[in-house]
mmCIF file of the C-alpha atoms, coordinates in Angstrom:
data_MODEL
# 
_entry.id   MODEL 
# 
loop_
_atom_site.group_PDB 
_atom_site.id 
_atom_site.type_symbol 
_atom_site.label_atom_id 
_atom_site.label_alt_id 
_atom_site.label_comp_id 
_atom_site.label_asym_id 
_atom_site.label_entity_id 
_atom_site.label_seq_id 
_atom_site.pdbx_PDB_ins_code 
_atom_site.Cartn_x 
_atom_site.Cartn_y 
_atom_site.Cartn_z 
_atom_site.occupancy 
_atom_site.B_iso_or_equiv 
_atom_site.pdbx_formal_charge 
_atom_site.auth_seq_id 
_atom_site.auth_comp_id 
_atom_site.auth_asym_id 
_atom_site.auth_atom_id 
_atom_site.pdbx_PDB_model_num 
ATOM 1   C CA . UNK A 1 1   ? 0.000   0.000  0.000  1.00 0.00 ? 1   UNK A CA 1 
ATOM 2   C CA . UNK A 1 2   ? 1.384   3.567  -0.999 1.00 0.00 ? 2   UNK A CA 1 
ATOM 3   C CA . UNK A 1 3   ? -0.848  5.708  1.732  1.00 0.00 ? 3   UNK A CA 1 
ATOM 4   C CA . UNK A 1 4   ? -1.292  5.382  5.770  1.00 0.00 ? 4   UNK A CA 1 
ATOM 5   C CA . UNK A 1 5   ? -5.113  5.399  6.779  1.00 0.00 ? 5   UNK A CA 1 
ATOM 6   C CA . UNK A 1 6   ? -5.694  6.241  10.265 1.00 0.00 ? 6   UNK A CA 1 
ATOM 7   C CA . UNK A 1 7   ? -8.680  6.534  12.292 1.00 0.00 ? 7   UNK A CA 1 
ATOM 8   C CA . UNK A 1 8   ? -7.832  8.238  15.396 1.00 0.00 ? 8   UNK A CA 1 
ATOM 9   C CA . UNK A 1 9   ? -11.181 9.646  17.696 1.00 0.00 ? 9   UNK A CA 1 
ATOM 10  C CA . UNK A 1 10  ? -10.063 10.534 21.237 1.00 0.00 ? 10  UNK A CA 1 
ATOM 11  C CA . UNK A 1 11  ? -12.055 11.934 23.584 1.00 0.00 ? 11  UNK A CA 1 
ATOM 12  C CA . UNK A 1 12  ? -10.768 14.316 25.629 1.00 0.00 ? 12  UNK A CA 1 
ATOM 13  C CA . UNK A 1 13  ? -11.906 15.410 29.227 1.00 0.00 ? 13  UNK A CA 1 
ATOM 14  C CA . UNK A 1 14  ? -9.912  18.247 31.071 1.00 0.00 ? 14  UNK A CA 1 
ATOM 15  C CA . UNK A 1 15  ? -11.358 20.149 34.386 1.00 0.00 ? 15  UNK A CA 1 
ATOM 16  C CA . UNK A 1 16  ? -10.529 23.528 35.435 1.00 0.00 ? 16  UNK A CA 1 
ATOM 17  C CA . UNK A 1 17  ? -8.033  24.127 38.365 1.00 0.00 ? 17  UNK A CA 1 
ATOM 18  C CA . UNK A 1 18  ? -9.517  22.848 41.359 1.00 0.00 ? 18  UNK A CA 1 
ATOM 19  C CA . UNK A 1 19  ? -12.843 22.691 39.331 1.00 0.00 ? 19  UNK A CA 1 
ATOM 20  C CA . UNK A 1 20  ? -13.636 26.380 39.765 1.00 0.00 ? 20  UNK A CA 1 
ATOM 21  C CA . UNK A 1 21  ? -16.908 27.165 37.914 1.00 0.00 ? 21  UNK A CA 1 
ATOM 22  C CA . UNK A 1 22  ? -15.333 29.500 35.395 1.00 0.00 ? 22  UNK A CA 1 
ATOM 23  C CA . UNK A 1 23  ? -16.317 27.974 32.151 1.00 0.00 ? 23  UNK A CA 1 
ATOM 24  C CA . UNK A 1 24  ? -19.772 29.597 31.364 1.00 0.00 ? 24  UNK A CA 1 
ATOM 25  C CA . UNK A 1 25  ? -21.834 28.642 28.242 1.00 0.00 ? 25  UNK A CA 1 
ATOM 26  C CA . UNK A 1 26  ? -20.818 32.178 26.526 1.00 0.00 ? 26  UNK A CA 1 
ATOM 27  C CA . UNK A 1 27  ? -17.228 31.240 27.187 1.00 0.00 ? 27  UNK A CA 1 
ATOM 28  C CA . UNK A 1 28  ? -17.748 27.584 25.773 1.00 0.00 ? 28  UNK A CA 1 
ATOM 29  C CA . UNK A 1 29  ? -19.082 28.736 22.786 1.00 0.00 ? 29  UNK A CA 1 
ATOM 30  C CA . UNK A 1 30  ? -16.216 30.826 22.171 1.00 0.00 ? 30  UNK A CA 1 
ATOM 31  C CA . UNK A 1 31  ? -13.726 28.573 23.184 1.00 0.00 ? 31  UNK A CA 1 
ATOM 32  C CA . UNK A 1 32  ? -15.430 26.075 20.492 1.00 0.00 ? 32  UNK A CA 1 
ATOM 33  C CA . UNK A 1 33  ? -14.694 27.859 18.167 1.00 0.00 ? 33  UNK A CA 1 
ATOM 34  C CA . UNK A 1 34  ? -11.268 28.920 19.336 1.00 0.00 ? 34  UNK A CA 1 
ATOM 35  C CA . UNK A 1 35  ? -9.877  25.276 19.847 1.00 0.00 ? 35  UNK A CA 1 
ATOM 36  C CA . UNK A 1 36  ? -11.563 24.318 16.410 1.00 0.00 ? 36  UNK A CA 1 
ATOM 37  C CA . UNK A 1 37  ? -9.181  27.087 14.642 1.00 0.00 ? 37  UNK A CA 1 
ATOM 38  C CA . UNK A 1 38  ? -6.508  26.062 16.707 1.00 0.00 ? 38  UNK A CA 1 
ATOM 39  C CA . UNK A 1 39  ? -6.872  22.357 16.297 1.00 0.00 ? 39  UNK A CA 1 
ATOM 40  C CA . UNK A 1 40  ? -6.950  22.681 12.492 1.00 0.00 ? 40  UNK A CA 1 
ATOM 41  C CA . UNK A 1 41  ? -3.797  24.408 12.457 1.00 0.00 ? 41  UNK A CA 1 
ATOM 42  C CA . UNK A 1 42  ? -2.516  21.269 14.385 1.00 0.00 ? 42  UNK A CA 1 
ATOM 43  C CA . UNK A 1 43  ? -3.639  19.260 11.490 1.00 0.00 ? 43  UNK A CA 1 
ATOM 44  C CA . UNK A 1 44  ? -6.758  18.005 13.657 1.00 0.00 ? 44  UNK A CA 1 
ATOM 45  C CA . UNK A 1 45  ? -10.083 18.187 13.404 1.00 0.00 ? 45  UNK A CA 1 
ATOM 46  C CA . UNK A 1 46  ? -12.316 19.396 16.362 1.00 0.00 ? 46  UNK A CA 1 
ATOM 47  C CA . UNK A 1 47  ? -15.336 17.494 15.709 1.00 0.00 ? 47  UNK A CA 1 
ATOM 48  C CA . UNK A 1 48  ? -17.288 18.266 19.288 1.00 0.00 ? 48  UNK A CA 1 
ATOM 49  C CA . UNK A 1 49  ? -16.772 20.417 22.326 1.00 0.00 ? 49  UNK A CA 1 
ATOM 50  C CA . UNK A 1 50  ? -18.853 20.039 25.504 1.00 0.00 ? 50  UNK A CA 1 
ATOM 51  C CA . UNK A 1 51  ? -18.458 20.917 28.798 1.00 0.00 ? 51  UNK A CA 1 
ATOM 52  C CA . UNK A 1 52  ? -20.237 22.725 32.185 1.00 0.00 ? 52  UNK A CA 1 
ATOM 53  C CA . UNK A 1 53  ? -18.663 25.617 34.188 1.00 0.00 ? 53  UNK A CA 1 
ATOM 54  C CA . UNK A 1 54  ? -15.915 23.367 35.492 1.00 0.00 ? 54  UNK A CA 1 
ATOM 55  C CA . UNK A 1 55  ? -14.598 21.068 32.620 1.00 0.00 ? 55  UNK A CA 1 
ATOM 56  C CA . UNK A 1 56  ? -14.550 20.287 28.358 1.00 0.00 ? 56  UNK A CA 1 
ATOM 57  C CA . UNK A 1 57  ? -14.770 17.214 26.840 1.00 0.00 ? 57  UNK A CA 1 
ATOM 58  C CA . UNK A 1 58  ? -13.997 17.262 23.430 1.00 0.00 ? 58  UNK A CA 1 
ATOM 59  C CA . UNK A 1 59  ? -13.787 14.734 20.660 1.00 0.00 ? 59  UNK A CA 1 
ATOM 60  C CA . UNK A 1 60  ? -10.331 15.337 18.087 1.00 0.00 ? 60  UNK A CA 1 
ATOM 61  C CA . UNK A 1 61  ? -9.701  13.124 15.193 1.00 0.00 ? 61  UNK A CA 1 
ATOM 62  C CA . UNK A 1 62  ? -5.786  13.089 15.249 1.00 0.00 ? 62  UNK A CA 1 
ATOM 63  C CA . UNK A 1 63  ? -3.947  12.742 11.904 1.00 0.00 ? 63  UNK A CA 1 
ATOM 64  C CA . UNK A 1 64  ? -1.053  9.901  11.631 1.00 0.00 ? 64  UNK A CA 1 
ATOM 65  C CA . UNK A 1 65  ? 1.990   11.736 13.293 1.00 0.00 ? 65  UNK A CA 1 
ATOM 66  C CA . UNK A 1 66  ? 0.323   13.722 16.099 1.00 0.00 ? 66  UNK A CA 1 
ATOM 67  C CA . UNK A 1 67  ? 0.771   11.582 18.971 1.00 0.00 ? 67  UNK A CA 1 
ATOM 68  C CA . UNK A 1 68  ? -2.189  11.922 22.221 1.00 0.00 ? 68  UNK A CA 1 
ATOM 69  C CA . UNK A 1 69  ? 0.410   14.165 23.963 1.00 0.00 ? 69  UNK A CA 1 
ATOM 70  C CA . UNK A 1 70  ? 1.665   16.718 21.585 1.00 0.00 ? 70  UNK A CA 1 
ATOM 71  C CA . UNK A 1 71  ? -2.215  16.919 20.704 1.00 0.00 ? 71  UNK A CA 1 
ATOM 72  C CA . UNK A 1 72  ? -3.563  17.855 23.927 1.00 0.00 ? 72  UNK A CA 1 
ATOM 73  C CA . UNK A 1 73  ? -0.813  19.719 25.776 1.00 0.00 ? 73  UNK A CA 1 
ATOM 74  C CA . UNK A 1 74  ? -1.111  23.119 22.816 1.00 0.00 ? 74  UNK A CA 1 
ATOM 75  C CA . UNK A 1 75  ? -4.129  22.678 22.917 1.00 0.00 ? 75  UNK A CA 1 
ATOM 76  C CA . UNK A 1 76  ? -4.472  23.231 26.805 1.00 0.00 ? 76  UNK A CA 1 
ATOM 77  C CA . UNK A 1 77  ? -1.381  25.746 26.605 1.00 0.00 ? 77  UNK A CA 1 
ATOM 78  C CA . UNK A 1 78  ? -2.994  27.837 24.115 1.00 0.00 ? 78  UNK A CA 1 
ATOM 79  C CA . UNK A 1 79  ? -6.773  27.727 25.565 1.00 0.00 ? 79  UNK A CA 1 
ATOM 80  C CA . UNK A 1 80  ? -4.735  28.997 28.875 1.00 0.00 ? 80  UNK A CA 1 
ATOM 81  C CA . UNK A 1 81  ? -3.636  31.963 27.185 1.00 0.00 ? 81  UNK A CA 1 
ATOM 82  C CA . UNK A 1 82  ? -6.503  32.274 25.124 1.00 0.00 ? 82  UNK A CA 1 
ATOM 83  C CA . UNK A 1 83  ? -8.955  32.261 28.179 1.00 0.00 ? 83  UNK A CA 1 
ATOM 84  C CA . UNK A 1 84  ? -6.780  35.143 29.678 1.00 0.00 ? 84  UNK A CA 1 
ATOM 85  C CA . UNK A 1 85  ? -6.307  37.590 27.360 1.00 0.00 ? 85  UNK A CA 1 
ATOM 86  C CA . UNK A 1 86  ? -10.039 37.293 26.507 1.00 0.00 ? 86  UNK A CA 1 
ATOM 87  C CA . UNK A 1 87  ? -12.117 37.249 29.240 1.00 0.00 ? 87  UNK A CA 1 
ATOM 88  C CA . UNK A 1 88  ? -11.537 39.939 32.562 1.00 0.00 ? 88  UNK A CA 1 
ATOM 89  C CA . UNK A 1 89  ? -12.672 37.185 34.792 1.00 0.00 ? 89  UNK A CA 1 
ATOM 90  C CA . UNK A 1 90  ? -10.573 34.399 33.903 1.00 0.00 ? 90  UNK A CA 1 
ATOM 91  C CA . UNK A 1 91  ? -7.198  36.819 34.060 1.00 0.00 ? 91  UNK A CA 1 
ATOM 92  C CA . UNK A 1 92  ? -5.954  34.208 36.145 1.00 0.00 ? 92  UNK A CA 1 
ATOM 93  C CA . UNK A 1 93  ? -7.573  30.888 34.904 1.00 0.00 ? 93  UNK A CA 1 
ATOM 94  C CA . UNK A 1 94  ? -5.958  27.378 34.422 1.00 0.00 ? 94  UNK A CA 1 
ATOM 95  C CA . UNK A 1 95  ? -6.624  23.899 33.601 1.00 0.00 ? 95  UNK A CA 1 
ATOM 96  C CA . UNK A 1 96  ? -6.162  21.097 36.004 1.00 0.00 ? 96  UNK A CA 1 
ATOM 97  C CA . UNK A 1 97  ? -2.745  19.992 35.543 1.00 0.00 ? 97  UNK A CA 1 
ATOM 98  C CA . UNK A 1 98  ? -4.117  16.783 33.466 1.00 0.00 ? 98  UNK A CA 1 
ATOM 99  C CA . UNK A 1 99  ? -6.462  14.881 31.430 1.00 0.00 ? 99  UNK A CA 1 
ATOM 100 C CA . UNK A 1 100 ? -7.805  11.850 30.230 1.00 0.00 ? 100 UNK A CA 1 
ATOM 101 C CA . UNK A 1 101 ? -7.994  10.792 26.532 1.00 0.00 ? 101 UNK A CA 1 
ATOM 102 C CA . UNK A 1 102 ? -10.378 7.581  25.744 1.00 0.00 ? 102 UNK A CA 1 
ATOM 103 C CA . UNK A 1 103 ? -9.793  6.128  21.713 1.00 0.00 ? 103 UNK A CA 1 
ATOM 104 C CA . UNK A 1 104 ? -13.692 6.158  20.252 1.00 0.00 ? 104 UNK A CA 1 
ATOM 105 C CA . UNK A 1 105 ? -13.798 3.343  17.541 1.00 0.00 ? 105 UNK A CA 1 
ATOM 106 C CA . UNK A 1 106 ? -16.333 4.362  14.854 1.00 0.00 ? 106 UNK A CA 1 
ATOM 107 C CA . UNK A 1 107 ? -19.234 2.521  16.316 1.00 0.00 ? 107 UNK A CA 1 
ATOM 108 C CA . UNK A 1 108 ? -19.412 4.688  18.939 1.00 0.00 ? 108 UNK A CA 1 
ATOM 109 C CA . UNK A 1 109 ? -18.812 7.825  17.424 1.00 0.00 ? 109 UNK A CA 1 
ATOM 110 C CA . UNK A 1 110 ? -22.870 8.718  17.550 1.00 0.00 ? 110 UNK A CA 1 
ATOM 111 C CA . UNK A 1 111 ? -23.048 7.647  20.976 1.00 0.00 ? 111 UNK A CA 1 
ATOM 112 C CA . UNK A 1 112 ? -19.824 9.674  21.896 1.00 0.00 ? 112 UNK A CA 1 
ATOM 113 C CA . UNK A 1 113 ? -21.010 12.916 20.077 1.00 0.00 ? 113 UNK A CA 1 
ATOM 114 C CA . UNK A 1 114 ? -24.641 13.251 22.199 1.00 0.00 ? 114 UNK A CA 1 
ATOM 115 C CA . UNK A 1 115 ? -22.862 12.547 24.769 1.00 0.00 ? 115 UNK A CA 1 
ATOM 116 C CA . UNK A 1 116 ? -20.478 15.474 24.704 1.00 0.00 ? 116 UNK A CA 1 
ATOM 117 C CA . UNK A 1 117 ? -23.112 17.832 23.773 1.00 0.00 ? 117 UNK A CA 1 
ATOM 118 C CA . UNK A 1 118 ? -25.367 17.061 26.280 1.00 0.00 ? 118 UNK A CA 1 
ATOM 119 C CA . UNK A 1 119 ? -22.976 17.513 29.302 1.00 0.00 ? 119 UNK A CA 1 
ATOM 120 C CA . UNK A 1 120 ? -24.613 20.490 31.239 1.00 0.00 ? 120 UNK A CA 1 
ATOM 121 C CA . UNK A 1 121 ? -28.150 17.393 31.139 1.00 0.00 ? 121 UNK A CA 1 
ATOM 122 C CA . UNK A 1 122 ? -25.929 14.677 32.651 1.00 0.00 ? 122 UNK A CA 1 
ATOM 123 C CA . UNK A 1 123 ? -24.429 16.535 35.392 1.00 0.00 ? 123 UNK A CA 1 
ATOM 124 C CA . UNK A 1 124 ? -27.794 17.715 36.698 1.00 0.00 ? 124 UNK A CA 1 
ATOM 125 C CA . UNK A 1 125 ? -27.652 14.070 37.973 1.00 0.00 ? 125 UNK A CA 1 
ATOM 126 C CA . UNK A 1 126 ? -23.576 13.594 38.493 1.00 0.00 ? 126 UNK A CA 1 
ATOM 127 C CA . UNK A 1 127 ? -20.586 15.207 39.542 1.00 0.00 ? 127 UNK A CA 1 
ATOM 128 C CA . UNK A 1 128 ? -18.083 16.258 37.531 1.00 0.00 ? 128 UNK A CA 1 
ATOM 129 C CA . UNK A 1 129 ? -15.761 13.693 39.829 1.00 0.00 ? 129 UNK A CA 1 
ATOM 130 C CA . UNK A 1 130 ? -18.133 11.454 39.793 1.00 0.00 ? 130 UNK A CA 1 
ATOM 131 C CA . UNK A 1 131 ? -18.364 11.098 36.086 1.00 0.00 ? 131 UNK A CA 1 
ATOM 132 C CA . UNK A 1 132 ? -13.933 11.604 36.073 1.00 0.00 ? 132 UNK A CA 1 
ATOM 133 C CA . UNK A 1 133 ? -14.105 8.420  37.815 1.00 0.00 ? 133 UNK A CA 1 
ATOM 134 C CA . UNK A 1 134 ? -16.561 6.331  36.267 1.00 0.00 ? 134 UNK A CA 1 
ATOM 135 C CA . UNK A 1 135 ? -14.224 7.010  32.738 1.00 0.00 ? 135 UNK A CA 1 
ATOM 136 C CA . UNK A 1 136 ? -11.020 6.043  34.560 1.00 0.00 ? 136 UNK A CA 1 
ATOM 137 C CA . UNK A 1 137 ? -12.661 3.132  36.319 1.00 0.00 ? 137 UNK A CA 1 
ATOM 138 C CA . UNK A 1 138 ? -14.354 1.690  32.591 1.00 0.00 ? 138 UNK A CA 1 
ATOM 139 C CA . UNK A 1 139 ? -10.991 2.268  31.130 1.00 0.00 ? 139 UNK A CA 1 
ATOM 140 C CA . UNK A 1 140 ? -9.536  0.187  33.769 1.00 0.00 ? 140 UNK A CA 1 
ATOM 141 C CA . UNK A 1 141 ? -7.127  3.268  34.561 1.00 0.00 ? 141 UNK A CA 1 
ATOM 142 C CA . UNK A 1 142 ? -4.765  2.563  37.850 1.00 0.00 ? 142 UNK A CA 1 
ATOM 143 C CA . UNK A 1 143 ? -5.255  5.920  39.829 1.00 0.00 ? 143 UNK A CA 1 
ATOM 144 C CA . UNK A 1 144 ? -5.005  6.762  43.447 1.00 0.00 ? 144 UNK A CA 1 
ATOM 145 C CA . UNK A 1 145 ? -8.304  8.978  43.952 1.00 0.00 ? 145 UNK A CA 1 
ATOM 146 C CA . UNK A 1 146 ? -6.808  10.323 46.864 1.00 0.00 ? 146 UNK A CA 1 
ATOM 147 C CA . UNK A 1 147 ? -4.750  12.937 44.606 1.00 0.00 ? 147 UNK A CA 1 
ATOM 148 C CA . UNK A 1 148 ? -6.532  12.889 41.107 1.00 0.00 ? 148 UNK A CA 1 
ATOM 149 C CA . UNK A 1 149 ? -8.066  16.371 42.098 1.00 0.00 ? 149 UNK A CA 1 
ATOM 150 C CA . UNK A 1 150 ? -5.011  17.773 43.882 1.00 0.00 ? 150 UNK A CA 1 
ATOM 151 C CA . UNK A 1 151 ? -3.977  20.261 41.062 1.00 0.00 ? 151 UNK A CA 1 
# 
């Protein structure tokens, strides 16, 4: 074969520092559209953003070099900045210092997509550490829960 074909759908969950409610639905809007500019410049595509006041999850089809990483780390850098410059209340905003990534084969893509968009629904019922540790705990993760919030 003369080409690489890759399918590469992670879904991406990163909380604010110490899951402050900064993250309005305004500010997610923008930021939507911010990471989706940024993302393509990456060579990605941003095919989802959803979130509530205190985290994003977002679903980015990778191309074949980008590795998980190096996709995720500019993206949070830049958002940082981003956030800051933009918005007078998040002067001094950050992201928790990690994440969590989940692969999405293409069977669950549909499944994956409502489910990002209807975050601010499905926290009415669960926490945003509640729902943190339900992902890590499908994924069969190894975590200590006694730090995974200590930013």
């Amino acid at each position: 074969m003369s080409k690489e074909f890759i399918s590469c759908l992670m879904h991406v969950v990163i909380g604010t520092y110490h899951q402050k409610n900064f993250l309005t639905a305004e500010i997610r809007s923008q930021l939507s559209a911010y990471l989706s500019a940024v993302a393509k410049s990456k060579g990605m595509i941003l095919v989802a953003l959803g979130g509530t006041e205190n985290h994003i999850h977002f679903l980015l089809s990778l191309p074949t070099k980008l590795s998980v990483e190096s996709a995720i780390i500019p993206i949070k850098q830049s958002s940082t900045t981003w956030l800051r410059q933009n918005f007078e209340i998040l002067r001094s905003f950050s992201w928790s210092a990690g994440f969590a990534a989940f692969s999405i084969s293409r069977s669950q893509l549909d499944s994956t997509l409502l489910y990002i968009q209807n975050q601010e629904q499905y926290h009415w019922k669960k926490t945003f550490q509640e729902e943190y540790l339900e992902f890590l705990n499908f994924h069969h993760l190894p975590f200590k829960e006694s730090s995974l919030f200590d930013d």
